[in-house]
Backbone as numpy.savetxt, mean C-alpha at the origin, in Angstrom:
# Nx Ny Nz CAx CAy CAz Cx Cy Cz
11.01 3.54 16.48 11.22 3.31 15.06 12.52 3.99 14.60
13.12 3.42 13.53 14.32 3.87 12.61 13.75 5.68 12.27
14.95 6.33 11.75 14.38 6.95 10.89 15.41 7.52 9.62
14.55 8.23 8.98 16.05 8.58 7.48 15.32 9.56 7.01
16.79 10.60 6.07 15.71 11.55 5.61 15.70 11.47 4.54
14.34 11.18 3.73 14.06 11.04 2.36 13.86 12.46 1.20
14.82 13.05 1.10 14.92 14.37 0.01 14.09 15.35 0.85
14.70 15.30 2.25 13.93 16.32 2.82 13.00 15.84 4.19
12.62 14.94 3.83 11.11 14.57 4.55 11.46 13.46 5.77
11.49 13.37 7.01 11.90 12.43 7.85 10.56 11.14 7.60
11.51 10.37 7.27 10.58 8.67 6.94 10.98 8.36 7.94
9.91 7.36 8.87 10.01 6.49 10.07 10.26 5.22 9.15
10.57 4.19 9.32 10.27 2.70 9.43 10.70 1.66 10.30
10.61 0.28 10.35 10.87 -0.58 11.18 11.24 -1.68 10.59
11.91 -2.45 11.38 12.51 -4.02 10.82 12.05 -5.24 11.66
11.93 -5.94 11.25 11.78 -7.40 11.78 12.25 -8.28 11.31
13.02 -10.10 11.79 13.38 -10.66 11.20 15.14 -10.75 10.51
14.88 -12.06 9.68 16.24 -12.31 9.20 15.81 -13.35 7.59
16.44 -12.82 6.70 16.06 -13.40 5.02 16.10 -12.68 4.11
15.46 -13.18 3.29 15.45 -12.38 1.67 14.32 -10.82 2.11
14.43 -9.44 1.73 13.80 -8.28 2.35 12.55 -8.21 1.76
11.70 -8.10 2.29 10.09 -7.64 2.00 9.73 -6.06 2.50
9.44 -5.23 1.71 9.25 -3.91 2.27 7.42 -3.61 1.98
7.49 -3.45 3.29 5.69 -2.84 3.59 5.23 -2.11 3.31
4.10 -1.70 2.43 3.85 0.01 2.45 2.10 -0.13 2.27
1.91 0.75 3.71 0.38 0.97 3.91 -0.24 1.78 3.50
-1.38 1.66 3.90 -2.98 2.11 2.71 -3.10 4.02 3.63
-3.99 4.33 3.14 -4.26 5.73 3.31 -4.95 5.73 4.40
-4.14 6.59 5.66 -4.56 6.64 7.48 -4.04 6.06 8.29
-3.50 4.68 7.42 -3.35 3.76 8.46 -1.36 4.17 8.74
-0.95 2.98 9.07 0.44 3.33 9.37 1.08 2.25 9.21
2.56 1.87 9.28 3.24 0.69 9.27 2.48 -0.26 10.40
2.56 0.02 11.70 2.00 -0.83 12.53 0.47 -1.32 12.51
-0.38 -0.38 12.31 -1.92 -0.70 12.27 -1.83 -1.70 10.94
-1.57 -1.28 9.88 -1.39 -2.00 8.54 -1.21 -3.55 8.96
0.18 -3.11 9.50 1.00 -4.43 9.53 1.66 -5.59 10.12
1.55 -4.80 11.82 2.08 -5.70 12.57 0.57 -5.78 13.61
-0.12 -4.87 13.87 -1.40 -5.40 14.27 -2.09 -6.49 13.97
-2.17 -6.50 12.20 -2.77 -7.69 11.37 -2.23 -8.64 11.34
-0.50 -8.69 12.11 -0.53 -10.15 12.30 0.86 -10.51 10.87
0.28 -9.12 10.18 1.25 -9.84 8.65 3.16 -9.84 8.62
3.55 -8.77 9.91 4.92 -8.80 10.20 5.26 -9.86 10.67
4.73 -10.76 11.58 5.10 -12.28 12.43 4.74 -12.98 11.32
3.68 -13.19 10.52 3.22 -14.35 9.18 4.77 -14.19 8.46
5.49 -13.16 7.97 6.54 -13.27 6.73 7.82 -13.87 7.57
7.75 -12.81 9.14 8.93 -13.73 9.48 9.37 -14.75 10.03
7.66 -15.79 10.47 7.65 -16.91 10.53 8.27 -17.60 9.27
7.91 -16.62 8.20 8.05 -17.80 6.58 10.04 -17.72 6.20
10.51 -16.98 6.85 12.17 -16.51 6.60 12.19 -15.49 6.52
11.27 -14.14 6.29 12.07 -12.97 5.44 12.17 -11.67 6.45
12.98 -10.71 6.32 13.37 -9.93 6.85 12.34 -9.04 6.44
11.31 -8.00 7.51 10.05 -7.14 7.06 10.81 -6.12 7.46
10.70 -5.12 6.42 10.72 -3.40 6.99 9.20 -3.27 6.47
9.10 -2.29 7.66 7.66 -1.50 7.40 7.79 -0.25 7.23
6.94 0.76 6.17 7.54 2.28 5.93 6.18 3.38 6.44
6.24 3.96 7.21 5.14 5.25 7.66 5.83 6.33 6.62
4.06 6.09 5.35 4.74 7.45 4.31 4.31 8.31 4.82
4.93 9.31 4.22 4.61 10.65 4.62 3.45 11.46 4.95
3.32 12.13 5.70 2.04 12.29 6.60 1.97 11.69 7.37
1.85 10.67 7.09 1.48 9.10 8.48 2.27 8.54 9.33
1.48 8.22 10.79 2.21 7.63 11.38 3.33 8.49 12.31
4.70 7.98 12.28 5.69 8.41 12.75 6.51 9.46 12.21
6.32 9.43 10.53 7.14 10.69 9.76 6.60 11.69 9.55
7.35 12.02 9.23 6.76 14.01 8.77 5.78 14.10 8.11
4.52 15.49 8.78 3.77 15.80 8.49 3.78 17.09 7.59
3.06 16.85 6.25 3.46 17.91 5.43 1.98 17.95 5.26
1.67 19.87 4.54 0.26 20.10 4.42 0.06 21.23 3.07
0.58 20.86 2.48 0.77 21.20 1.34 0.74 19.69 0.22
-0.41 19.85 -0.67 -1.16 18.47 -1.37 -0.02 18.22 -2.70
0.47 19.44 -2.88 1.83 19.19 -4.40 3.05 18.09 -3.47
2.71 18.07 -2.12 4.53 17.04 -1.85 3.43 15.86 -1.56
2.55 15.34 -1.89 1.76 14.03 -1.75 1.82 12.66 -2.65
2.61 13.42 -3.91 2.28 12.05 -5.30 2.58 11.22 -4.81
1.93 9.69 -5.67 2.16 8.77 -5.50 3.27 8.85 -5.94
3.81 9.47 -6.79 5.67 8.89 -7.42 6.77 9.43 -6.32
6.16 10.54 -6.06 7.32 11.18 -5.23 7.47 9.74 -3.71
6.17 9.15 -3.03 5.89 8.53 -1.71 6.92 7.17 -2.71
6.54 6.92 -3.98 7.45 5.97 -4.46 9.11 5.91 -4.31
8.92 7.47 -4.45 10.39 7.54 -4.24 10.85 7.76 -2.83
10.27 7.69 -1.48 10.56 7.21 -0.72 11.21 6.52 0.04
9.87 5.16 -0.82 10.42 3.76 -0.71 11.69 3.29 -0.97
11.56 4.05 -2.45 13.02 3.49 -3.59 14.35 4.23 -2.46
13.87 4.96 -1.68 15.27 6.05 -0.55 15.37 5.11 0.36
14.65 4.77 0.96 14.56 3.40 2.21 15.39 2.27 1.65
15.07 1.63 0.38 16.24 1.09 0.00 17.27 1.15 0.11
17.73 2.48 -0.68 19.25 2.50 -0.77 19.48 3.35 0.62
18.81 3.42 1.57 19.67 3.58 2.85 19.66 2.58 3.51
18.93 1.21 3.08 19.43 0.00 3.84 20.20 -0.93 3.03
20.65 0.12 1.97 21.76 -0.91 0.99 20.97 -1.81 0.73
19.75 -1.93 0.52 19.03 -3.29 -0.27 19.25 -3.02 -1.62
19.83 -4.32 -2.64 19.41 -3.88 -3.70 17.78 -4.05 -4.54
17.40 -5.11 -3.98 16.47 -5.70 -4.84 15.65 -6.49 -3.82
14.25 -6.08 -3.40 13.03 -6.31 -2.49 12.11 -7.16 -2.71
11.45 -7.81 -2.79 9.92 -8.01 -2.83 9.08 -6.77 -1.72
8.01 -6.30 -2.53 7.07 -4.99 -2.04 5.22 -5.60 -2.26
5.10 -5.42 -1.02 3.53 -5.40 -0.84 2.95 -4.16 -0.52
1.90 -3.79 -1.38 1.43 -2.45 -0.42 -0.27 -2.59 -0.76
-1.09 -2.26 0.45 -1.97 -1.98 0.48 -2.84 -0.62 0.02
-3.94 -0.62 -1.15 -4.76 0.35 -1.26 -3.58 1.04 -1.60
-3.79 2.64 -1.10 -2.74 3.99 -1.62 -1.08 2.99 -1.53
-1.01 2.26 -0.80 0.21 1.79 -0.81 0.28 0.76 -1.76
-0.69 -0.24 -2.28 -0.79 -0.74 -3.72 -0.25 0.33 -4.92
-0.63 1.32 -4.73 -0.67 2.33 -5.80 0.81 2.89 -5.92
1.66 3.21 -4.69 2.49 3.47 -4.68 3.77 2.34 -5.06
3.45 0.84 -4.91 4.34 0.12 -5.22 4.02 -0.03 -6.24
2.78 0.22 -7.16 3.07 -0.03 -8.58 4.14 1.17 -9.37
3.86 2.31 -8.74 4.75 3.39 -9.05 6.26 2.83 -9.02
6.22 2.31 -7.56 7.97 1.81 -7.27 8.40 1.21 -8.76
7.29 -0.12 -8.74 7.68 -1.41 -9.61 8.31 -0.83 -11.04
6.94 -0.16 -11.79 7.38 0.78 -13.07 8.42 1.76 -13.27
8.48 2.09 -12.22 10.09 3.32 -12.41 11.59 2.78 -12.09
11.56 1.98 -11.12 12.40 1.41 -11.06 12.18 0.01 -10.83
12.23 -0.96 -11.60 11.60 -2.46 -11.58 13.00 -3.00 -11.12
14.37 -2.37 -11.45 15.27 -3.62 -11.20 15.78 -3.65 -8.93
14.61 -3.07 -8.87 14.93 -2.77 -7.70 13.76 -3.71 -6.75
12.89 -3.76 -7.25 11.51 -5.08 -7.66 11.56 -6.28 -7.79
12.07 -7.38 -6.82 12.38 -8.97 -6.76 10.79 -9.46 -7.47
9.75 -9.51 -6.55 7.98 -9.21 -6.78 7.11 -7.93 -6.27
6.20 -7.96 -6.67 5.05 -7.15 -6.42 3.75 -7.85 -6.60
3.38 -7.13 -4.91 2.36 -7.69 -4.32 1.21 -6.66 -4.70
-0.01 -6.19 -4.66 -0.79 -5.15 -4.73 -2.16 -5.55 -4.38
-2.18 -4.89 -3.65 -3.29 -5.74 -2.21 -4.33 -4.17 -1.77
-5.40 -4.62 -1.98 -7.15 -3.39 -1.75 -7.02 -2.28 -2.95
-6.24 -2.76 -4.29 -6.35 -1.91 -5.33 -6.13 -2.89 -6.38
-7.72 -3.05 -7.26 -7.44 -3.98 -8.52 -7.66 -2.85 -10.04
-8.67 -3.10 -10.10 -8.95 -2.34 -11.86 -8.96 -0.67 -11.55
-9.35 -0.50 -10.15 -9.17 0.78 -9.52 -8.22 1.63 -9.60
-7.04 0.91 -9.43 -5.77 1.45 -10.18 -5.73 2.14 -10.89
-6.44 1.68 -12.48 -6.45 2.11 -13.76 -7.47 3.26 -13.95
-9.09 3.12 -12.89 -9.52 3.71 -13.28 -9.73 5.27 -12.36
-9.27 4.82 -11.37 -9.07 5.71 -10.25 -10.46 5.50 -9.31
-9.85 5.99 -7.23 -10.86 6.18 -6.90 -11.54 7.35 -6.74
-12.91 7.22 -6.20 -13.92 8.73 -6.41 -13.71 8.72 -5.20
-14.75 10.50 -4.63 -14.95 10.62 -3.31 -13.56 10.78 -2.41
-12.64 11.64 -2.84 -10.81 12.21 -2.46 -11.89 13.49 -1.87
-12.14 14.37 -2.40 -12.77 15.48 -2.14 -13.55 15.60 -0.73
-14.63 14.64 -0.87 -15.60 14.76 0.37 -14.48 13.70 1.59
-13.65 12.52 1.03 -12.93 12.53 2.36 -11.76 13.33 3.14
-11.46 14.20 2.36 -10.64 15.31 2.59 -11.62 16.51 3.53
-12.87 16.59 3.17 -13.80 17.90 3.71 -13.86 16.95 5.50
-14.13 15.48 5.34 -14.34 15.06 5.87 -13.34 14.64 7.70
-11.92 14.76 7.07 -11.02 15.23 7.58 -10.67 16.52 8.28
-11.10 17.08 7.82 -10.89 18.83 8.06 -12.09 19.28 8.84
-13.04 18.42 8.86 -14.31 18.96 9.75 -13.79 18.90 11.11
-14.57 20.04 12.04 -14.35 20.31 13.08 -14.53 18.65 14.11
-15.83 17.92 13.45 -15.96 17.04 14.65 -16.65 16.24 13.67
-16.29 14.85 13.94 -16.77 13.74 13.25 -18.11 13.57 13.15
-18.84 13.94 14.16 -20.19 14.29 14.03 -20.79 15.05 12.61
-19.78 15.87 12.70 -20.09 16.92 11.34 -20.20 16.23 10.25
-19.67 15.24 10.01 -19.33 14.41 8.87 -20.76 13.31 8.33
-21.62 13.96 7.23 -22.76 13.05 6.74 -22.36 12.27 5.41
-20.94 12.27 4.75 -21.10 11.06 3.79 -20.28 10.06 4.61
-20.78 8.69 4.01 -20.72 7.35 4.45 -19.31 7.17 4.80
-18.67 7.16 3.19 -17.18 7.17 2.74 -16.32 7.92 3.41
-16.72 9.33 3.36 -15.44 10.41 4.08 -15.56 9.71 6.00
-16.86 9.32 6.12 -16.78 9.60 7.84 -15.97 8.41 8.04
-16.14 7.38 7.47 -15.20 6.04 7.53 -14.04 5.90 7.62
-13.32 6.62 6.97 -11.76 7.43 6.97 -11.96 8.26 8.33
-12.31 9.13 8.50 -12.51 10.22 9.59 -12.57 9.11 10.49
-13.36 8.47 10.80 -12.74 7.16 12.15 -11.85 6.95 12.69
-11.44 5.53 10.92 -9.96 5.51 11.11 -9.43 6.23 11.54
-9.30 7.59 11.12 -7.74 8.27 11.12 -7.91 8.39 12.49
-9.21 8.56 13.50 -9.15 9.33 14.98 -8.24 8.03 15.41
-9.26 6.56 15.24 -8.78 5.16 15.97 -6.93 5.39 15.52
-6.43 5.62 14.50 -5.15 5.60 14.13 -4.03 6.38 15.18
-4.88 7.48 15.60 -4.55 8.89 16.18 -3.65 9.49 14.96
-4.13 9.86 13.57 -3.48 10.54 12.26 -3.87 11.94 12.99
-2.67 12.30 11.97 -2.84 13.84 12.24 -3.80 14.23 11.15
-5.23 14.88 11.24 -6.19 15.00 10.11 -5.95 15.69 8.89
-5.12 17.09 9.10 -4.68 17.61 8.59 -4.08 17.48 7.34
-3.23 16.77 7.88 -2.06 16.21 7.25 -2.26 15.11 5.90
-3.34 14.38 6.58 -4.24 13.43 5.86 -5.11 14.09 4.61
-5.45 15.13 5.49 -6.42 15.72 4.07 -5.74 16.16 3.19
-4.47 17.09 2.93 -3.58 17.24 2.34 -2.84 15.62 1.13
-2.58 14.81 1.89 -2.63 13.87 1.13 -3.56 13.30 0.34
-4.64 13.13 1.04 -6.09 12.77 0.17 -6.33 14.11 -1.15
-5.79 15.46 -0.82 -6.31 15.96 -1.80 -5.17 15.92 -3.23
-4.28 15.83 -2.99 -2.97 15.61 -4.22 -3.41 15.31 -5.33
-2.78 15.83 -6.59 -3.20 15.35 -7.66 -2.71 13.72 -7.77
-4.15 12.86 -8.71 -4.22 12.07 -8.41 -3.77 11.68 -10.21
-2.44 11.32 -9.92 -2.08 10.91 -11.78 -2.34 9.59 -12.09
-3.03 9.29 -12.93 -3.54 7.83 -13.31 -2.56 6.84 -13.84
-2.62 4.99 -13.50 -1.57 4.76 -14.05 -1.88 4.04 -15.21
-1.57 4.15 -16.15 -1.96 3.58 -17.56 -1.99 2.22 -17.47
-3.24 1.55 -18.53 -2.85 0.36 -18.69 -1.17 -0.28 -19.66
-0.77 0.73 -20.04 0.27 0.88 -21.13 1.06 0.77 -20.12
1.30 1.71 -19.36 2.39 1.36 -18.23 2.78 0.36 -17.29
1.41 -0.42 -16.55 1.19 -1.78 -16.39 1.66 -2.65 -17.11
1.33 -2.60 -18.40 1.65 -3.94 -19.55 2.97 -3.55 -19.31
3.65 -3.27 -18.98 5.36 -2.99 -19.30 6.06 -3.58 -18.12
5.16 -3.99 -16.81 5.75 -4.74 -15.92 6.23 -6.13 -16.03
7.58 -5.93 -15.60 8.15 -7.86 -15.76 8.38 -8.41 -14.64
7.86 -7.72 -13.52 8.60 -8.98 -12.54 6.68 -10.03 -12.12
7.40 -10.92 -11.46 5.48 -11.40 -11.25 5.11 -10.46 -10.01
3.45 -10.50 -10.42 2.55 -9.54 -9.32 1.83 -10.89 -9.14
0.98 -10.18 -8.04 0.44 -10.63 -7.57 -0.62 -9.70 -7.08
-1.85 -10.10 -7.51 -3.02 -8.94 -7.30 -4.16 -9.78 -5.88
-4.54 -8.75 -4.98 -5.18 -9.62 -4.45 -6.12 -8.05 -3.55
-7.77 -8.74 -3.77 -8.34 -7.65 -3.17 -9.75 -8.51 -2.42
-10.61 -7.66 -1.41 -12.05 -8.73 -1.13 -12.71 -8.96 -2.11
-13.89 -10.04 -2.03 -14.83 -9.99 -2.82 -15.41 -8.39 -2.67
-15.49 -8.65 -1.85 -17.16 -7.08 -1.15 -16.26 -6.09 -1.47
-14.88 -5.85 -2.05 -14.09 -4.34 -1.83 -14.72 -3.43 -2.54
-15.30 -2.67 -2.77 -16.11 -1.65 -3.87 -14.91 -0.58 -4.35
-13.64 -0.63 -3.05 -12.79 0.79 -3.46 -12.14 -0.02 -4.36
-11.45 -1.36 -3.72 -10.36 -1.68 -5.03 -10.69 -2.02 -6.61
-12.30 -2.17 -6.43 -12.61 -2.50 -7.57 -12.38 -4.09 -8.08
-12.38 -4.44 -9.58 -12.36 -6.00 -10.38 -10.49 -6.55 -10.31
-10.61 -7.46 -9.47 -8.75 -7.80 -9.98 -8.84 -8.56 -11.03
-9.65 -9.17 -11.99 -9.62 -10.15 -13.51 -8.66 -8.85 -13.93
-9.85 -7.76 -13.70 -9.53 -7.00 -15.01 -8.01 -6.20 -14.70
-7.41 -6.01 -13.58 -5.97 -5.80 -13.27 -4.89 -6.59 -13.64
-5.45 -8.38 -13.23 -4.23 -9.19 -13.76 -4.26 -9.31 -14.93
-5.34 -9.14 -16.01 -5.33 -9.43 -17.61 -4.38 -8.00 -18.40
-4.29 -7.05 -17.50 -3.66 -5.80 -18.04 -1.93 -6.03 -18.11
-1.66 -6.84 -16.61 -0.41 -7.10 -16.26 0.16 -8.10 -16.89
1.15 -8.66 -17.69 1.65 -10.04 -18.55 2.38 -10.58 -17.19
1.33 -12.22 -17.03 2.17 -13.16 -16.15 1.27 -12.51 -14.82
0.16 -11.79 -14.63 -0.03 -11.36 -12.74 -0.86 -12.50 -12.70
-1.10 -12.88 -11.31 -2.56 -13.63 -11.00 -2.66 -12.80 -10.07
-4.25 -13.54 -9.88 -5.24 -13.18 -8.91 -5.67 -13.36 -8.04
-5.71 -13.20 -6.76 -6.77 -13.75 -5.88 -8.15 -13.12 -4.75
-8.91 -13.34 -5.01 -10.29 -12.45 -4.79 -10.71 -13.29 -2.97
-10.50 -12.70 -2.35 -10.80 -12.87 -0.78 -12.26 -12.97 -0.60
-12.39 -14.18 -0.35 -13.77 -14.24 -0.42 -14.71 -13.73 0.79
-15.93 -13.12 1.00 -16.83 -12.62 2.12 -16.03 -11.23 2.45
-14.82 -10.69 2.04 -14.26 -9.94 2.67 -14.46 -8.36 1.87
-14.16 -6.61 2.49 -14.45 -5.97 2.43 -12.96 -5.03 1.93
-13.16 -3.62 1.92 -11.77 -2.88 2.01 -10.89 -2.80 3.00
-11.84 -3.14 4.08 -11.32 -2.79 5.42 -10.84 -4.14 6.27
-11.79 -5.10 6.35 -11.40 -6.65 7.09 -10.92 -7.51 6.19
-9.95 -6.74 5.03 -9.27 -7.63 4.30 -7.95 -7.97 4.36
-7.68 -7.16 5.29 -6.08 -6.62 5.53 -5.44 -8.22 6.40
-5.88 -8.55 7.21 -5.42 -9.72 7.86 -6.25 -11.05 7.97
-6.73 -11.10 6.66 -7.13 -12.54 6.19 -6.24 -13.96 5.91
-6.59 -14.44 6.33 -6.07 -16.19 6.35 -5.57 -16.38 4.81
-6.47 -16.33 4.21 -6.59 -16.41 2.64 -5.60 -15.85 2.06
-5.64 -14.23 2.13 -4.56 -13.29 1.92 -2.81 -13.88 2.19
-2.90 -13.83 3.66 -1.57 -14.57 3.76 -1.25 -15.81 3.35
-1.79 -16.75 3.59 -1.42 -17.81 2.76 -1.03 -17.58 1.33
-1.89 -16.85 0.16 -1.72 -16.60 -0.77 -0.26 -16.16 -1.42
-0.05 -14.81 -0.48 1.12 -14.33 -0.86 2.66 -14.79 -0.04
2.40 -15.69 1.21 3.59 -16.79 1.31 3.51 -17.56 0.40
2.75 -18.31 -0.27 3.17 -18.73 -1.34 4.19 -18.23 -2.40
3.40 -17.06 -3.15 4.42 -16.69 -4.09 5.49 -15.87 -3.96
5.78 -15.39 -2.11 7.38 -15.18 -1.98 7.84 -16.29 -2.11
7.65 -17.85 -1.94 8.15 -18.74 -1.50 8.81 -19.38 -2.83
8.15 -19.14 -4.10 8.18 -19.94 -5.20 9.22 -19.20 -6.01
10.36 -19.46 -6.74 11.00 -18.79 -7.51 10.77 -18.25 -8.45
9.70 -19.09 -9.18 9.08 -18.55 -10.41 8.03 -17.32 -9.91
7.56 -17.44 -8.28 6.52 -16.26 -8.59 4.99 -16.63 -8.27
4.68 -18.11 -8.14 3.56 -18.95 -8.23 2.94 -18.95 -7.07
1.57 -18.64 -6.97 0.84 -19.09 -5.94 0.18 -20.72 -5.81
1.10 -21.13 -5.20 0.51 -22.79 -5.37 -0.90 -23.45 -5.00
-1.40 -23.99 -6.29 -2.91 -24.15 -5.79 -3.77 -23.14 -6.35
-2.92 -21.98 -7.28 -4.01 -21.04 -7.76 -4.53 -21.50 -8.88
C-alpha cells in the first residue's frame, strides 16, 4: 500500500483503476481491503470507469496505531480523508463510507462539501443523528484478555471481527471509546451535494434510512432487503444502486 502522513499520523491507502475518483472509507475493524476489495466493491466501480482509492483510518489496517481515544474523532479521521485528497491533488471526489466510515464522510461532506462531487452513506441511517449504543461494552470487549471472556452479543461480534481482520485490539478500543460528537439534523439539512443513503433491512446498528433521507434536501434511499449490518457490505442490490447514481449527473438512482 501507498502511504502519507496525515498531521502526524501515517495513513495507508490504495488505488485502483482509471476515471472520475471515488474514495473508500471503511466501517469500524474492518480495513480498506476487507471493506472493499474482498466484497468485490473495488472491481464493481472500476468495471463502471472510476478510479478507487481505498483509505485504512487510523488505527486500522495498515496505518498508525494510536491509543489514546482524544486522536479518534470522527472530524479529525475526516480530516484525513480531506489530507488524502490534497496529496493526490484530487480536487473534488465522490465518497462512500461504510458505518463509522458513513459517519466520517458525512463529517468530510459538511466541512468541506466543495471537495464532495456525491456522498454515499452506507450501514448508518437515522443512527447518525441519534447515535450508536454499546461503544463501552465493545471497547471492554476488545481489551479482554480472550474472546472467550467476552458475554455481550454486540461487543463479542466486533471482538471476532477484529481477530478475523487481524486489528490491533488495542488500538480499536481506543477508537471505539472517543468522544462520540453527534451530527445534527441542522447540520445534515445544510448538505447540497446528492447522497445517497443506503443500509439492510435487518441492520439494527444503522438504524431507519426514511428518516435520514427526509433530514437531507434531495437524498434517497435504498433499504437492502433480507440483509443485516454485517452481510450488507457486498450486496448485488447495494452495488447496483450506487453505480447508478455515480453514473447519473444529476445524482439519480435509476429505477428508484
Amino acid at each position: 500500500m501507498h502511504r502519507f502522513n496525515s498531521g502526524g499520523v501515517d495513513i495507508a491507502y490504495d488505488m485502483a483503476g482509471e476515471g472520475p475518483p471515488v474514495l473508500l472509507i471503511h466501517g469500524f475493524a474492518s480495513n480498506g481491503r476487507v471493506n472493499w476489495v474482498d466484497t468485490g466493491w473495488v472491481k464493481t466501480l472500476v468495471d463502471a470507469g472510476h478510479q478507487v482509492f481505498t483509505i485504512d483510518n487510523r488505527g486500522h489496517g495498515e496505518s498508525g496505531k494510536l491509543y489514546d481515544p482524544a486522536l479518534y474523532s470522527a472530524t479529525e479521521m475526516a480530516e484525513d480523508a480531506r489530507r488524502l485528497l490534497d496529496h493526490l491533488a484530487i480536487t473534488k471526489a465522490d465518497v462512500m463510507g461504510y458505518s463509522m466510515g458513513a459517519r466520517i464522510t458525512a463529517f468530510l461532506t459538511i466541512r468541506h462539501p466543495d471537495r464532495v462531487r456525491r456522498a454515499v452513506f452506507a450501514g448508518l441511517a437515522s443512527r447518525m443523528i441519534t447515535g450508536v449504543g454499546g461503544s463501552m461494552e465493545i471497547a471492554e470487549g476488545l481489551e479482554a484478555r480472550r474472546s472467550a471472556d467476552v458475554t455481550d452479543p454486540g461487543a463479542l461480534a466486533f471482538r471476532l471481527f477484529a481477530e478475523q481482520t487481524k486489528s490491533d485490539l488495542l488500538a480499536l478500543a481506543a477508537c471505539i471509546r472517543s468522544s462520540r460528537v453527534k451530527i445534527t439534523a441542522e447540520e445534515l439539512a445544510a448538505i447540497r451535494v446528492p447522497v445517497l443513503v443506503v443500509a439492510g433491512e435487518k441492520d439494527g446498528i444503522a438504524g431507519d434510512v426514511q428518516t435520514l433521507v427526509n433530514v437531507i434536501p434531495g437524498a434517497q434511499g435504498v433499504v437492502i432487503p433480507r440483509r443485516n449490518h454485517m452481510n450488507a457490505v457486498g450486496d448485488r442490490v447495494y452495488k447496483e444502486a450506487v453505480v447508478s447514481f455515480l453514473r447519473d449527473d444529476q445524482g439519480q438512482v435509476v429505477g428508484l
